[in-house]
C-alpha positions as CSV (number, residue, x, y, z in Angstrom):
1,X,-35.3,153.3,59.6
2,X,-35.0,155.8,62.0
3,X,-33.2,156.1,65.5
4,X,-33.9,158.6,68.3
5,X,-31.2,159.0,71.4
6,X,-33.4,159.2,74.4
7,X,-30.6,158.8,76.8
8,X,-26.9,159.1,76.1
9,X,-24.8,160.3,79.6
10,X,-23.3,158.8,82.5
11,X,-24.7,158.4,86.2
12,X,-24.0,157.5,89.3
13,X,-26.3,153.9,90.4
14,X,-28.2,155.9,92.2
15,X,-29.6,158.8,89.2
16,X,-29.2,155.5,86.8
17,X,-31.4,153.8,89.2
18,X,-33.5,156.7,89.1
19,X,-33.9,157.3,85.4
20,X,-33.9,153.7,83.7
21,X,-36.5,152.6,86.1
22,X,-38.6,156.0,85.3
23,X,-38.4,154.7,81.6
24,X,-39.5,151.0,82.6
25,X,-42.6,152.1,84.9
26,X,-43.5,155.3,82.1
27,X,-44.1,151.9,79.4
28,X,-45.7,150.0,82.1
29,X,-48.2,152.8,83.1
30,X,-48.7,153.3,79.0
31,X,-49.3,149.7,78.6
32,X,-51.7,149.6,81.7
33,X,-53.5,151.9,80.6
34,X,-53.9,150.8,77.1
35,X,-54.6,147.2,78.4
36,X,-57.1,148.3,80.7
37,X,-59.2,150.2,77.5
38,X,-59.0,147.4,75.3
39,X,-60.6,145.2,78.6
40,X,-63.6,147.4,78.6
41,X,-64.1,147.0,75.1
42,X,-63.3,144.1,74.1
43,X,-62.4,141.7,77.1
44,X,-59.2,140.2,77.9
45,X,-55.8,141.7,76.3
46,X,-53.3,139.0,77.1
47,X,-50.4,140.6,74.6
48,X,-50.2,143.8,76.7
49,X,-51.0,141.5,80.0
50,X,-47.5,139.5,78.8
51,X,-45.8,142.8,78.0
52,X,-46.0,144.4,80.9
53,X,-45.4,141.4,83.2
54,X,-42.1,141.0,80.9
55,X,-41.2,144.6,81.5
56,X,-41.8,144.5,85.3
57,X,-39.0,141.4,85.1
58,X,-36.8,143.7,83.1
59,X,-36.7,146.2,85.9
60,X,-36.3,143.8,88.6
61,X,-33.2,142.5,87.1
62,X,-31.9,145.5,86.5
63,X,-32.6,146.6,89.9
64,X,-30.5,144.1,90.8
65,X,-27.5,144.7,88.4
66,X,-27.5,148.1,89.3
67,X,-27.9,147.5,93.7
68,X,-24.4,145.1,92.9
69,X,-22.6,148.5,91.9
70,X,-20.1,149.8,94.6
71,X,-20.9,153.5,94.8
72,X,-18.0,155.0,93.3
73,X,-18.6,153.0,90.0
74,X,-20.4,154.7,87.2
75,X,-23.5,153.9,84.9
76,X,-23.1,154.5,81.2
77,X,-26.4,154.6,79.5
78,X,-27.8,154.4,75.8
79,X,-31.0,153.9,75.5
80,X,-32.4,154.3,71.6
81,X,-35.5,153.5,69.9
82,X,-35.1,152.1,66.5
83,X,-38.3,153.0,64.2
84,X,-39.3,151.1,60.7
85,X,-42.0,152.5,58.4
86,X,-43.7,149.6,57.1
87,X,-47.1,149.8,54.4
88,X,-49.9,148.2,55.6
């Protein structure tokens, strides 16, 4: 296994706001994308469909955690991606 940092800091709500949700709509976009290709070639892609409607809740809520913030509080953010090599 191997683990990249992509985000290790802390913000205020407002650059956390800024930089998780940037994250969440850069995988939606992806996804969108990718779901729209495998439309034209192959018909419907329901597992990307669910994925990305499952992301867009993500962000919501955490729009929502984050607007509950007063503003002199601060945002402490890890956000890692785990990778497994498998065989085929």
């Amino acid at each position: 296994m191997k683990d990249f940092s992509i985000v290790k800091n802390t913000y205020n709500k407002e650059d956390a706001l800024e930089i998780i949700s940037d994250l969440f709509r850069s995988k939606i976009k992806s996804l969108s994308s990718k779901s729209f290709s495998n439309q034209e070639r192959f018909g419907d892609d329901k597992g990307c469909d669910k994925r990305i409607e499952e992301l867009r809740e993500e962000l919501k809520n955490f729009r929502s955690a984050i607007s509950e913030l007063d503003n002199n509080m601060e945002v402490e953010v890890e956000a890692n991606i785990n990778i497994n090599i498998k065989v085929k």
